[in-house]
OpenMM code with the backbone's topology and positions (N, CA, C; nanometers):
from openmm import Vec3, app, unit

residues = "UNK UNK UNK UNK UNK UNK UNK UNK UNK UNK UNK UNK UNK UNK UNK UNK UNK UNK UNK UNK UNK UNK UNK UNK UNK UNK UNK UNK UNK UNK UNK UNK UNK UNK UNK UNK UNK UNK UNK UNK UNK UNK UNK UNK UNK UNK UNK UNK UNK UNK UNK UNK UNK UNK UNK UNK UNK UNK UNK UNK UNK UNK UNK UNK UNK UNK UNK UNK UNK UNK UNK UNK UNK UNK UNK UNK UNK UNK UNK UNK UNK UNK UNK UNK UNK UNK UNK UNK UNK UNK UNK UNK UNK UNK UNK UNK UNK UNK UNK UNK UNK UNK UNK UNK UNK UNK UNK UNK UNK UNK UNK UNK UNK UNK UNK UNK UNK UNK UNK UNK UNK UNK UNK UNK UNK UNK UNK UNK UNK UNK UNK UNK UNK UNK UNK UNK UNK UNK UNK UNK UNK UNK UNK UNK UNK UNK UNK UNK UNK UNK UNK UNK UNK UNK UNK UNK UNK UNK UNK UNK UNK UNK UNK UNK UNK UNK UNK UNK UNK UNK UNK UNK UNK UNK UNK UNK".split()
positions = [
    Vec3(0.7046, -0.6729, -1.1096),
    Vec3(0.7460, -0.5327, -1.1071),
    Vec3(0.8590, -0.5077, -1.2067),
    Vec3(0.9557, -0.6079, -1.2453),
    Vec3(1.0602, -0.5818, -1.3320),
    Vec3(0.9912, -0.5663, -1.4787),
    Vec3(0.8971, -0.6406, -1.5075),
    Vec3(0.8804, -0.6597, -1.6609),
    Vec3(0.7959, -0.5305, -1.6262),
    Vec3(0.7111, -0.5137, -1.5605),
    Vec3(0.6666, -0.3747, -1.5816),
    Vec3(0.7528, -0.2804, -1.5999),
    Vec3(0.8400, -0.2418, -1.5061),
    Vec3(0.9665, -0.0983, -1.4881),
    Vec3(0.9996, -0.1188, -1.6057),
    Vec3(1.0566, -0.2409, -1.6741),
    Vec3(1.1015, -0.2491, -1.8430),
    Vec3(1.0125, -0.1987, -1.9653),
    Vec3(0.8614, -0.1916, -1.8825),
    Vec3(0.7312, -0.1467, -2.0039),
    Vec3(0.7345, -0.0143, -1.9684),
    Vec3(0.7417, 0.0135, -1.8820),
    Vec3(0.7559, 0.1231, -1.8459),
    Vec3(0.8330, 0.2977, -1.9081),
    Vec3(0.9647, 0.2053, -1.8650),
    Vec3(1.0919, 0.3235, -1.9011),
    Vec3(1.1276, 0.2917, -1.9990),
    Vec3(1.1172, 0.1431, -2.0552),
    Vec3(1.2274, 0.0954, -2.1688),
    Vec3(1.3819, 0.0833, -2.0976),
    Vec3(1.3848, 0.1082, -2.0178),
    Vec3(1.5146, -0.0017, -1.9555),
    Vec3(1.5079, -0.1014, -1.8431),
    Vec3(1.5633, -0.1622, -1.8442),
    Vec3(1.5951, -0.2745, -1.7332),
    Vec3(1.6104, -0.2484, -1.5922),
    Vec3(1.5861, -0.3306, -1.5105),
    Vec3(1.6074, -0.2766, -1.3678),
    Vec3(1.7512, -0.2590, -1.3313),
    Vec3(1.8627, -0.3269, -1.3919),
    Vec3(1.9853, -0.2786, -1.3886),
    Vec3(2.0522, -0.1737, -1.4120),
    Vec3(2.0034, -0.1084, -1.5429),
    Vec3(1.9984, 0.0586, -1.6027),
    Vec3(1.9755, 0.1394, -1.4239),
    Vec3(1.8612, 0.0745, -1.3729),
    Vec3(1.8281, 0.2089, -1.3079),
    Vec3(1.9034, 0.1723, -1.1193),
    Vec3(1.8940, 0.0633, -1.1145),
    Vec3(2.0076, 0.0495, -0.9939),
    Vec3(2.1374, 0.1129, -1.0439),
    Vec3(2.2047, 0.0804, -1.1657),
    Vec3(2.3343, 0.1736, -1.1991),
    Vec3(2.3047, 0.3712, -1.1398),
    Vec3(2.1724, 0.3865, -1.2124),
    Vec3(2.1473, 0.5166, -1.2203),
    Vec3(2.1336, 0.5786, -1.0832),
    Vec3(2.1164, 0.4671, -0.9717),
    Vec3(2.1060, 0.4941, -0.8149),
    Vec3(2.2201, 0.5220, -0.8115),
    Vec3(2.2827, 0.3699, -0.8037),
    Vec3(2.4261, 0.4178, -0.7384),
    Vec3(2.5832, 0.5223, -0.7895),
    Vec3(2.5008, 0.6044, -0.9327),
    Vec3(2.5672, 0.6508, -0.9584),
    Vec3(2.5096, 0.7863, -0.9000),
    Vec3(2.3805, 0.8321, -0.8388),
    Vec3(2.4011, 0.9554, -0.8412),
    Vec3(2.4457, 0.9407, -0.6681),
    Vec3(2.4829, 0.8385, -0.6019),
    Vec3(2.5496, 0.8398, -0.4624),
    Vec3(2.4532, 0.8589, -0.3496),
    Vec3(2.2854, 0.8405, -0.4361),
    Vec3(2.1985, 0.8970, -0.2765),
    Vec3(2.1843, 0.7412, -0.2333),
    Vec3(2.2064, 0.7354, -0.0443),
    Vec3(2.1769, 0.6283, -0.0141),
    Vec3(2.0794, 0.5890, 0.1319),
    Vec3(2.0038, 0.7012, 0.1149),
    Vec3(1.8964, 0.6721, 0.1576),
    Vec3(1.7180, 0.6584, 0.0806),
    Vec3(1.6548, 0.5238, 0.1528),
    Vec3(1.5390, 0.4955, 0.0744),
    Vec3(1.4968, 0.5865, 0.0501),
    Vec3(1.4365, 0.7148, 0.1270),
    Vec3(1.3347, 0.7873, 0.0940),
    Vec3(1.3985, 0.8796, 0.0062),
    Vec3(1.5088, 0.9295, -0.0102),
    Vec3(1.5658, 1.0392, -0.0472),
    Vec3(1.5771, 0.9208, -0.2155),
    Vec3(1.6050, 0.8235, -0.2186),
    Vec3(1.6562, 0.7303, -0.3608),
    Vec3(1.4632, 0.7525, -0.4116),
    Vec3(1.3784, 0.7482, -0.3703),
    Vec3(1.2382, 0.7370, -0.3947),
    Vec3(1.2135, 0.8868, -0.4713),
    Vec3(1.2257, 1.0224, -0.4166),
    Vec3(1.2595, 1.0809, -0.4196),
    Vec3(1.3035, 1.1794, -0.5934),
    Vec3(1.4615, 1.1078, -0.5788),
    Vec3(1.5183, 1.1058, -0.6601),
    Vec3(1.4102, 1.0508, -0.8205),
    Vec3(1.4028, 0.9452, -0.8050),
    Vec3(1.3471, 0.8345, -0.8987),
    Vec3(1.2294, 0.9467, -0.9734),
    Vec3(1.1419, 0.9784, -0.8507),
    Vec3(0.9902, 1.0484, -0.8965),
    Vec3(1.0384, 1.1742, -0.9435),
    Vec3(1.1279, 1.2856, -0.9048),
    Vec3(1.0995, 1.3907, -0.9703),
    Vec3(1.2179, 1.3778, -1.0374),
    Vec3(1.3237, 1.3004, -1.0599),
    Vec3(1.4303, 1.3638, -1.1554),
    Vec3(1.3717, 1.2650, -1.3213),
    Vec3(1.3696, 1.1391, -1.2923),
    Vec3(1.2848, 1.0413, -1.3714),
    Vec3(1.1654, 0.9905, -1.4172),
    Vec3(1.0709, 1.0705, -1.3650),
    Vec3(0.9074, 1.0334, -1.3820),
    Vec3(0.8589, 0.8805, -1.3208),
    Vec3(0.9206, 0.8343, -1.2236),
    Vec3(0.8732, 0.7521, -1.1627),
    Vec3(0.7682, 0.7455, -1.0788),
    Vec3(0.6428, 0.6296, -1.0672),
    Vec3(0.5642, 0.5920, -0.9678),
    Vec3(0.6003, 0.5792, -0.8584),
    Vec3(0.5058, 0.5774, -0.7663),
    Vec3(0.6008, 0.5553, -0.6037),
    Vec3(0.6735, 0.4057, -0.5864),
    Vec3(0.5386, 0.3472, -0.6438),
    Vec3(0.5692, 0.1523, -0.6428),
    Vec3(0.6617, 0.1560, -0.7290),
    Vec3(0.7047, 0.1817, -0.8229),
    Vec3(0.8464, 0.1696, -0.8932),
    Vec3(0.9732, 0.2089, -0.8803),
    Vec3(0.9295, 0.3594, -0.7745),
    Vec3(1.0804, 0.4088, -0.7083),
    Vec3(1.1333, 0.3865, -0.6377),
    Vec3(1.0183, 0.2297, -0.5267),
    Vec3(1.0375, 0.2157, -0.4013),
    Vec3(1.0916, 0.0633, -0.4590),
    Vec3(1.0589, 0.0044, -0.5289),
    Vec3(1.0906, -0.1410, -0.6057),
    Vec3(1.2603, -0.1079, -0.6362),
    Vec3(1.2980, 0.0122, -0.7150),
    Vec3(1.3899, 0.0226, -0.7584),
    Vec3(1.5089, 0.0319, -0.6549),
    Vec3(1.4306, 0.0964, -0.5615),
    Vec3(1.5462, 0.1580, -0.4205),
    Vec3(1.5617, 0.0471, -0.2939),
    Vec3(1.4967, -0.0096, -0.3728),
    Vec3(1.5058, -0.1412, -0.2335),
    Vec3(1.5975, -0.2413, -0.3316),
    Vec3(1.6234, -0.3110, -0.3996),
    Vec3(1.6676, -0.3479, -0.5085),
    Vec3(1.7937, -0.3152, -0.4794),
    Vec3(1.7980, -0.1918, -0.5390),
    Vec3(1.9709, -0.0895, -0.5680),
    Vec3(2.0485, -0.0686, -0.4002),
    Vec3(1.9807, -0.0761, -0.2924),
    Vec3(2.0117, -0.0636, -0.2027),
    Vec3(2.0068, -0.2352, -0.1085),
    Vec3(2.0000, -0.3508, -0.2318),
    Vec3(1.9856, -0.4849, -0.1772),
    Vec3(1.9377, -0.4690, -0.0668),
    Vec3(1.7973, -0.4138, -0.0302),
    Vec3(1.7252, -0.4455, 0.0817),
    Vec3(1.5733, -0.5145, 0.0585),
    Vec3(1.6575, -0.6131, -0.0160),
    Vec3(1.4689, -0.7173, 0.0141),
    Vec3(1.4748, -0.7103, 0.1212),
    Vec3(1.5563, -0.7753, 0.2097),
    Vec3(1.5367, -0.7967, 0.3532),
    Vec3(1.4584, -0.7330, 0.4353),
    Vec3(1.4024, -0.6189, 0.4159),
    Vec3(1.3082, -0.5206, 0.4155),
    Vec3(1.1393, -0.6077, 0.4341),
    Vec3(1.1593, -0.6704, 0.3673),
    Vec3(1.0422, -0.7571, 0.3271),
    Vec3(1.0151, -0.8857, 0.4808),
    Vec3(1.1451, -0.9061, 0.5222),
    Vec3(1.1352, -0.9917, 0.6236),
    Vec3(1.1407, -0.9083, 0.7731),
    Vec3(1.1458, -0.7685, 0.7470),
    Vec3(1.0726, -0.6732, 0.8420),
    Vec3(0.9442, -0.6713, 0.8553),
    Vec3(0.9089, -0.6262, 0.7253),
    Vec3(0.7551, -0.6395, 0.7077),
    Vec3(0.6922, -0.7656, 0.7227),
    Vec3(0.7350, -0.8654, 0.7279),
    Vec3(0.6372, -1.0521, 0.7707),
    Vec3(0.6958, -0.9783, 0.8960),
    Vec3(0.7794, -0.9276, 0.9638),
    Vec3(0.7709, -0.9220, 1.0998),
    Vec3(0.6607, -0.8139, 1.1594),
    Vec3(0.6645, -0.7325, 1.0866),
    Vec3(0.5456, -0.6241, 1.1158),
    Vec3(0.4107, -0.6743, 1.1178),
    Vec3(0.3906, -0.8087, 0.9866),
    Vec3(0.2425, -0.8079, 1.0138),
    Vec3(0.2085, -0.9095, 1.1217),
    Vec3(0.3543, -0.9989, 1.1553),
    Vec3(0.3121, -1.1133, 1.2682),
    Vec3(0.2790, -1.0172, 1.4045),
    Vec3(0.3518, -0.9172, 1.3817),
    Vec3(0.3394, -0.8962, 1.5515),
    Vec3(0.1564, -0.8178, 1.5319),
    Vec3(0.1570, -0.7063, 1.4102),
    Vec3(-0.0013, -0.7015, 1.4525),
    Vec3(-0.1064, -0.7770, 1.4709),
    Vec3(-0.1101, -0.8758, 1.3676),
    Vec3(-0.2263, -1.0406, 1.3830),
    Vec3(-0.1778, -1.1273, 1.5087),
    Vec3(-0.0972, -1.1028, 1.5908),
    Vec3(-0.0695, -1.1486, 1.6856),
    Vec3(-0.2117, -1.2203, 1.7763),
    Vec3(-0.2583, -1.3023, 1.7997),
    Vec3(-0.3982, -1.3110, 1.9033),
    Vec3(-0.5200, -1.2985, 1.8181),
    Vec3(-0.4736, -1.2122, 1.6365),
    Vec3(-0.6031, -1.1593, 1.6083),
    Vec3(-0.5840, -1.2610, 1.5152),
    Vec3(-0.5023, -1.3932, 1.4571),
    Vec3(-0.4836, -1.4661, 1.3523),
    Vec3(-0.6378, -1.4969, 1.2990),
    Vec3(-0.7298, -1.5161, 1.3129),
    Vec3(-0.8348, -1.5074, 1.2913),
    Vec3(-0.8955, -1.4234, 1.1683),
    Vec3(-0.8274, -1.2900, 1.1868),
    Vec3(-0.8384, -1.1513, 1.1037),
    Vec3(-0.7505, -1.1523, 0.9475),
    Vec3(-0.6637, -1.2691, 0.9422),
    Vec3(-0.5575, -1.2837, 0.8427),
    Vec3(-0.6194, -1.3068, 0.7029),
    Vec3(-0.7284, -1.3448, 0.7113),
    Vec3(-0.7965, -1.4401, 0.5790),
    Vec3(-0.8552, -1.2906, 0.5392),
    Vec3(-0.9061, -1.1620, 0.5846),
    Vec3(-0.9653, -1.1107, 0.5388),
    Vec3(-0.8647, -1.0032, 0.5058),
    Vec3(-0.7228, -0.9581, 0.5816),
    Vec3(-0.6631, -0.9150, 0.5378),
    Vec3(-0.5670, -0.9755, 0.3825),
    Vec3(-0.5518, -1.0883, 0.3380),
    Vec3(-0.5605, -1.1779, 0.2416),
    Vec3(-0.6346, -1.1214, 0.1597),
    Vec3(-0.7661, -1.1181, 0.1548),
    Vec3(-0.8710, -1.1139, 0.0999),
    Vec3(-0.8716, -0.9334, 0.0445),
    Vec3(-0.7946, -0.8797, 0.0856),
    Vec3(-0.7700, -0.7338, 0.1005),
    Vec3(-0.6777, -0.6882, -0.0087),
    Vec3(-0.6080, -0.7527, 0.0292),
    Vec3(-0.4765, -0.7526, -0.0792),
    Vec3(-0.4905, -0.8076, -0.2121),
    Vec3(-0.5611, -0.9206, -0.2025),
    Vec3(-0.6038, -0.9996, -0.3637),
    Vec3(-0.6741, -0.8856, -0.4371),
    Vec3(-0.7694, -0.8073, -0.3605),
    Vec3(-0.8641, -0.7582, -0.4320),
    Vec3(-0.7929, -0.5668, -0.5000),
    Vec3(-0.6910, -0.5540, -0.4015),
    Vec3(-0.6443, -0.3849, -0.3742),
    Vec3(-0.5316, -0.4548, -0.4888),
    Vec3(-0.4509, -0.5663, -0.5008),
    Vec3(-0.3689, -0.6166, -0.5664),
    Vec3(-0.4063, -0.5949, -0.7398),
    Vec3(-0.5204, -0.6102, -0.7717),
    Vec3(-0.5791, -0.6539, -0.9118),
    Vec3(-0.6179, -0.5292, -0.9849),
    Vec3(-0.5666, -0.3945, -0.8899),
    Vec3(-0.5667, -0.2839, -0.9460),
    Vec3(-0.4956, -0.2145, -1.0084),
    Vec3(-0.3402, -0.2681, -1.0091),
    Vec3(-0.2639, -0.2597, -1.0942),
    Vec3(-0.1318, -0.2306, -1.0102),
    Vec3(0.0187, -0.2556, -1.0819),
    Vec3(0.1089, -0.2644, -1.0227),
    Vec3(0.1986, -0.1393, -1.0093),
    Vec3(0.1257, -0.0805, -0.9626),
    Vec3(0.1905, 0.0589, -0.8881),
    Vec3(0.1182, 0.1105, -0.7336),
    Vec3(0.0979, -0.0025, -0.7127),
    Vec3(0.1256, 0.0120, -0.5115),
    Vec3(0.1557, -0.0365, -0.4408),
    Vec3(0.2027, 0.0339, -0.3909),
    Vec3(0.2827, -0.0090, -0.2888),
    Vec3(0.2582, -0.0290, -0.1439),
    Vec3(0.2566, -0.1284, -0.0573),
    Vec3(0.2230, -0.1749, 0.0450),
    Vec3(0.3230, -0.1277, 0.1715),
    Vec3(0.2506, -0.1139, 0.2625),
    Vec3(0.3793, -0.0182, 0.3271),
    Vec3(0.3366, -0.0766, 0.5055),
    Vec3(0.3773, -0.1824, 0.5559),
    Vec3(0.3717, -0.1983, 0.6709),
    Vec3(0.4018, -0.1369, 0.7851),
    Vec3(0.3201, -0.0716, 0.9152),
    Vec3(0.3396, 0.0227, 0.9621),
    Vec3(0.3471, -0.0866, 1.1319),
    Vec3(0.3590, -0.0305, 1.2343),
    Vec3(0.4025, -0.0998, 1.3296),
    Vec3(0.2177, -0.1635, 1.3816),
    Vec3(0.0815, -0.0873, 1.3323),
    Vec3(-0.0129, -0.1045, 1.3920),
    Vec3(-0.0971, -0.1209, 1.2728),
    Vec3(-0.0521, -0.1108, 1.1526),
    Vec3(-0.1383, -0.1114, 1.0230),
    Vec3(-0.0566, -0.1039, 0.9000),
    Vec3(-0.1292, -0.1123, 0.8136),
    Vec3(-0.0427, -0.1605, 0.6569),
    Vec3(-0.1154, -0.0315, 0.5636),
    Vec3(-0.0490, 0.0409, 0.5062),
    Vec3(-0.0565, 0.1358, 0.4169),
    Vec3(-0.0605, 0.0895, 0.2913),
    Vec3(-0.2142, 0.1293, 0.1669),
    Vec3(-0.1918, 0.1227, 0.0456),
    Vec3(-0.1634, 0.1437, -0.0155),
    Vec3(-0.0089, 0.2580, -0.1237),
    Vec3(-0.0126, 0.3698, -0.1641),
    Vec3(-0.0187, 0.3661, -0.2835),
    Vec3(-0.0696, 0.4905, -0.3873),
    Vec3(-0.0160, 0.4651, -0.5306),
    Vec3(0.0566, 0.5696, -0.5333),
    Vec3(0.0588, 0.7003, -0.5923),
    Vec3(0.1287, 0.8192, -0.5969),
    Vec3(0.0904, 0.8777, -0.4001),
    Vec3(-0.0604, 0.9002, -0.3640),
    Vec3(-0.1048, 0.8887, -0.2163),
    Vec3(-0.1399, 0.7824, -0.1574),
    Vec3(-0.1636, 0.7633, -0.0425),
    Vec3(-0.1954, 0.6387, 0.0325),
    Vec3(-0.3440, 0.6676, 0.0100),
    Vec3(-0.3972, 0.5287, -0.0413),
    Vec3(-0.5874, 0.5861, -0.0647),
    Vec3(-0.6349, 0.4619, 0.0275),
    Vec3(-0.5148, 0.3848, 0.0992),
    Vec3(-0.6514, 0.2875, 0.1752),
    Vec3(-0.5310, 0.2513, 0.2941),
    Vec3(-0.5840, 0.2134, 0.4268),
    Vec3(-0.5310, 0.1837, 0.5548),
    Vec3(-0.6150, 0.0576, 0.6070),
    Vec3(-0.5486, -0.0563, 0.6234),
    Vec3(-0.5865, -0.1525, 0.6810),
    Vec3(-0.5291, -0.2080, 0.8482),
    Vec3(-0.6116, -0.2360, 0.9165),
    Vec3(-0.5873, -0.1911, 1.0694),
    Vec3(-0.6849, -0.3190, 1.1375),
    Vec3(-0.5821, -0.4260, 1.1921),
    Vec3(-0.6626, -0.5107, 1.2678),
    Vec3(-0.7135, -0.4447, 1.3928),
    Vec3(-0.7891, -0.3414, 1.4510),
    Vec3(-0.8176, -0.3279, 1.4970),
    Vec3(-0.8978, -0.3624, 1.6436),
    Vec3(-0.9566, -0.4560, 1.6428),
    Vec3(-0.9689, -0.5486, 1.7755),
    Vec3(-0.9713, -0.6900, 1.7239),
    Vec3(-0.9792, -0.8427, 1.7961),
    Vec3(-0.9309, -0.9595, 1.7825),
    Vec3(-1.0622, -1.0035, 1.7075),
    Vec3(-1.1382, -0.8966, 1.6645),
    Vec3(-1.2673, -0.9489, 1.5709),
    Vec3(-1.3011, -0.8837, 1.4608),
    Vec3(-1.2109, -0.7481, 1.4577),
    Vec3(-1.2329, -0.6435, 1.3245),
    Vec3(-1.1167, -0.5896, 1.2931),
    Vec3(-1.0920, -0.5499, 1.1711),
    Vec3(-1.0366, -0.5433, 1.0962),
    Vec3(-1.1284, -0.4085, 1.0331),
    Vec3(-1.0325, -0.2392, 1.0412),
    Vec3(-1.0701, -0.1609, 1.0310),
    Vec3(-0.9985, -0.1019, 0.8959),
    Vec3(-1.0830, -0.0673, 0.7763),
    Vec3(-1.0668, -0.0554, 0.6478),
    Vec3(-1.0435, 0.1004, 0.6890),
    Vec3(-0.9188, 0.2003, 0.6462),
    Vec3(-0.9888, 0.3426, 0.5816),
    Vec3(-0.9242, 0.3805, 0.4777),
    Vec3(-1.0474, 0.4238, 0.4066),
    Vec3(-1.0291, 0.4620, 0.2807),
    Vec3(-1.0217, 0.6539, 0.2411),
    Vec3(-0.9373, 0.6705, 0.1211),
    Vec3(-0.9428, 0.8098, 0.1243),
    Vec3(-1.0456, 0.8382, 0.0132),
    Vec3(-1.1592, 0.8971, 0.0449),
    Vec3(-1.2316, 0.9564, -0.0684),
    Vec3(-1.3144, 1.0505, -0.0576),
    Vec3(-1.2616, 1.1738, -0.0280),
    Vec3(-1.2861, 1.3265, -0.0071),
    Vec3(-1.4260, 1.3288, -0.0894),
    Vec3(-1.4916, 1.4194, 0.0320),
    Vec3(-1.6278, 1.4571, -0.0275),
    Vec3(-1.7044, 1.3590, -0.0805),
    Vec3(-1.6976, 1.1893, -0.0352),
    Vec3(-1.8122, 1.1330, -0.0669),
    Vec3(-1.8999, 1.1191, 0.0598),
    Vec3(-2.0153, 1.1288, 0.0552),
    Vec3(-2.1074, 1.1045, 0.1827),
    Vec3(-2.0885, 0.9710, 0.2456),
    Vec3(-2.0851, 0.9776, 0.3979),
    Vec3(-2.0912, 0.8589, 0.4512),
    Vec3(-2.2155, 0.7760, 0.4185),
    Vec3(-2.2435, 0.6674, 0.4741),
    Vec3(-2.3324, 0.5858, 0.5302),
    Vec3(-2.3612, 0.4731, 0.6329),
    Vec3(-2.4323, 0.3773, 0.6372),
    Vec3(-2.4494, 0.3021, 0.7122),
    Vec3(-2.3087, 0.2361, 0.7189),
    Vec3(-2.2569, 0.1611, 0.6332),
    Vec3(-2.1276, 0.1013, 0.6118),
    Vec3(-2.0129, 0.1372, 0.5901),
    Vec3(-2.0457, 0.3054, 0.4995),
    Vec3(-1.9376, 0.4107, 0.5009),
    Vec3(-1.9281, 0.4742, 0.5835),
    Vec3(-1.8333, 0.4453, 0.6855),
    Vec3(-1.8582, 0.5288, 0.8456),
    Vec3(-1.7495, 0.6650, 0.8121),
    Vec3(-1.7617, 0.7534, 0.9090),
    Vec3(-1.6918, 0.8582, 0.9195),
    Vec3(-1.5071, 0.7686, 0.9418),
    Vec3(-1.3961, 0.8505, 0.9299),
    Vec3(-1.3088, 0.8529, 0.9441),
    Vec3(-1.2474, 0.7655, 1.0822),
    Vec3(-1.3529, 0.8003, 1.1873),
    Vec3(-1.3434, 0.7392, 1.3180),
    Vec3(-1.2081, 0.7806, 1.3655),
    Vec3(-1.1234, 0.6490, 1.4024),
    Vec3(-0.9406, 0.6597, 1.4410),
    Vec3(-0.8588, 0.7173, 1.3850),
    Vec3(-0.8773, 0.7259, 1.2740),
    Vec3(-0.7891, 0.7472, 1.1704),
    Vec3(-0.8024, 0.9051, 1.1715),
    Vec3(-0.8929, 0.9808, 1.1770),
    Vec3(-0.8650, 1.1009, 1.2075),
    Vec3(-0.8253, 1.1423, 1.0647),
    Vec3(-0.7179, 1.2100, 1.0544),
    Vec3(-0.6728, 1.2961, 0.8926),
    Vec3(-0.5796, 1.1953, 0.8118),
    Vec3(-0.5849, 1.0718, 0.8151),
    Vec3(-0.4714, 0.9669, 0.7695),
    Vec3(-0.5751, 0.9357, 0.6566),
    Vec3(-0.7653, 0.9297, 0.6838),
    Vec3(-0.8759, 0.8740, 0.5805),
    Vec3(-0.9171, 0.9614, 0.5687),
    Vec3(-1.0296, 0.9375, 0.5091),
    Vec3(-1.1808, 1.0131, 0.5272),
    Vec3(-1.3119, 0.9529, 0.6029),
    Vec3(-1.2777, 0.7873, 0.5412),
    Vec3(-1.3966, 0.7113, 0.5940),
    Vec3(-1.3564, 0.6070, 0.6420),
    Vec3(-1.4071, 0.4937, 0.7301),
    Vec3(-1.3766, 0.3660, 0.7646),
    Vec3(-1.4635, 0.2741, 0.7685),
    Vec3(-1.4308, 0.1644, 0.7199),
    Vec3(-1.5488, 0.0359, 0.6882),
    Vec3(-1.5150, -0.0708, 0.8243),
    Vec3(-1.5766, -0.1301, 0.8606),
    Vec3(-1.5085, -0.1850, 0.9448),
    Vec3(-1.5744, -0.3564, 0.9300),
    Vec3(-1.4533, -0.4271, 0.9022),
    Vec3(-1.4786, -0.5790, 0.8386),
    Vec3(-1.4547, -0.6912, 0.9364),
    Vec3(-1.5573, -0.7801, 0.9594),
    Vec3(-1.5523, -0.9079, 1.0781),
    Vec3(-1.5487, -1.0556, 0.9824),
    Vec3(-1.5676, -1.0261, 0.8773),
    Vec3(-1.5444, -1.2098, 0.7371),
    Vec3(-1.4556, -1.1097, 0.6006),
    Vec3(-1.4246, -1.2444, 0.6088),
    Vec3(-1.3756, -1.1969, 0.4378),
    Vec3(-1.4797, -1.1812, 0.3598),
    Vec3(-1.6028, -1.2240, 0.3782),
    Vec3(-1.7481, -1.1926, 0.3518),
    Vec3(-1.7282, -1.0455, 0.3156),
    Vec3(-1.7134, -0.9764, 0.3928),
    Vec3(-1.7290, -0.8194, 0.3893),
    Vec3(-1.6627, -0.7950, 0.2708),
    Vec3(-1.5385, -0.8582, 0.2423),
    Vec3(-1.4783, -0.7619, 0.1049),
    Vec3(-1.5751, -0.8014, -0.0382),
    Vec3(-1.6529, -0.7560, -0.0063),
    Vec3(-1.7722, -0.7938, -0.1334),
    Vec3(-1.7554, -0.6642, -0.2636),
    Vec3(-1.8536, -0.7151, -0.3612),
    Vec3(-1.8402, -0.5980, -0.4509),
    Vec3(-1.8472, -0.4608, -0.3844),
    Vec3(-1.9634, -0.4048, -0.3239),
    Vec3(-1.9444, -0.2484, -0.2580),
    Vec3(-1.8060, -0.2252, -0.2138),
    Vec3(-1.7356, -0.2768, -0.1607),
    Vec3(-1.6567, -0.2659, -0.0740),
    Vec3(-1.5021, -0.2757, -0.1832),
    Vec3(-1.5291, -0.3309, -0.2915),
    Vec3(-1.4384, -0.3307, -0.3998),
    Vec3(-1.4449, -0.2112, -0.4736),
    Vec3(-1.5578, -0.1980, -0.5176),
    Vec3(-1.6112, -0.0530, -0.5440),
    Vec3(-1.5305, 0.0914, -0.5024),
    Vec3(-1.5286, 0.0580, -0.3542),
    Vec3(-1.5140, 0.2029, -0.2690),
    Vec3(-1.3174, 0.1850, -0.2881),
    Vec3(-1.2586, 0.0656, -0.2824),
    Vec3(-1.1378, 0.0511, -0.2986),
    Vec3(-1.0756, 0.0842, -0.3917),
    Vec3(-1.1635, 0.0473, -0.5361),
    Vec3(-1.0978, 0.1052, -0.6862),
    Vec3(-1.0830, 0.2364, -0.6487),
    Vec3(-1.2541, 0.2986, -0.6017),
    Vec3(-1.2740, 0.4436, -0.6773),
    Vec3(-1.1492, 0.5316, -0.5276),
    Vec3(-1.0508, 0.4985, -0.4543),
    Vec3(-1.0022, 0.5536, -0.3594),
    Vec3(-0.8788, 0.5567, -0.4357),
    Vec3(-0.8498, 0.4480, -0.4955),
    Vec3(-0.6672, 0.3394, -0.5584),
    Vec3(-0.7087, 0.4885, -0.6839),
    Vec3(-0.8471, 0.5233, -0.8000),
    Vec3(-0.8126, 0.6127, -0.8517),
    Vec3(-0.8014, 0.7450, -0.8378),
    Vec3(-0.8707, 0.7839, -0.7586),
    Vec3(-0.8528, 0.9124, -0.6889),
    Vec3(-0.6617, 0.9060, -0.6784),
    Vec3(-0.6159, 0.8764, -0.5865),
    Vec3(-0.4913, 0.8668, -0.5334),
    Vec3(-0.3858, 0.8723, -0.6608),
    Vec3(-0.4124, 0.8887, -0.8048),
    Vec3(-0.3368, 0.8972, -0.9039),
    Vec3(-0.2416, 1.0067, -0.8961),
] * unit.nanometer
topology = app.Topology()
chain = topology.addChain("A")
for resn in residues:
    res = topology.addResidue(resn, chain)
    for name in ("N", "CA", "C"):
        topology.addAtom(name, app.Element.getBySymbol(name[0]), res)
């Protein structure tokens, strides 16, 4: 994320932690905020920057706590959530992963994908992609209600196959 923010802006991640703590905001969301509309920042770069400037990796050892307690019983489900991330990962470095107390958020500028161990055998994908038709595998929204559009719902890391990579790009570009 640093050598990017440096390809990026043309300055260093130090430039822009200075540029935090000089304009005095010291809360994450409000420093995120800041970053995107005063600076033209990505979300994954405003949120890199504000965790950083606000020395909260530690943040990060919330989140291993967030995902132990959901895979809790479901450890089983871990390889495909793995398998989730390698693939949502290789889309480029402006998203941001956002651990939630029951599921993990994908975001780039919007959140275009929700991953949700859902029972101790599935692992419930939803993806945002307005106005494409469901199907057999592209299920309706289901749980998720207005958070997706659709939900895949995955029992192997088997499942994250090409289709299913497919539906992940074309959600990660939508969400621009």
């Amino acid at each position: 994320m640093e050598k990017g923010l440096l390809e990026k802006t043309g300055k260093p991640l130090q430039h822009w932690i200075d540029v935090v703590k000089e304009s005095k905001i010291e809360k994450h969301g409000a420093i995120i905020n800041f970053l995107k509309n005063e600076h033209g920042f990505t979300h994954g770069y405003a949120n890199f920057v504000s965790l950083k400037a606000r020395q909260a990796d530690a943040a990060s050892i919330d989140d291993a706590s967030l995902l132990e307690k959901q895979y809790m019983g479901k450890e089983d489900l871990k390889p495909i959530y793995e398998k989730l991330l390698s693939v949502i990962g290789a889309f480029g470095d402006d998203i941001t992963r956002t651990p939630k107390k029951d599921s993990v958020s994908m975001i780039r500028k919007r959140q275009f994908a929700l991953i949700k161990p859902a029972t101790k055998t599935r692992i419930d994908l939803g993806l945002k992609l307005k106005d494409k038709p469901t199907t057999d595998r592209l299920g309706n929204s289901g749980p998720f209600g207005a958070m997706c559009t659709h939900r895949v719902q995955l029992f192997t890391p088997e499942d994250v196959d090409e289709e299913l990579t497919q539906w992940l790009l074309e959600a990660y570009e939508r969400a621009e």
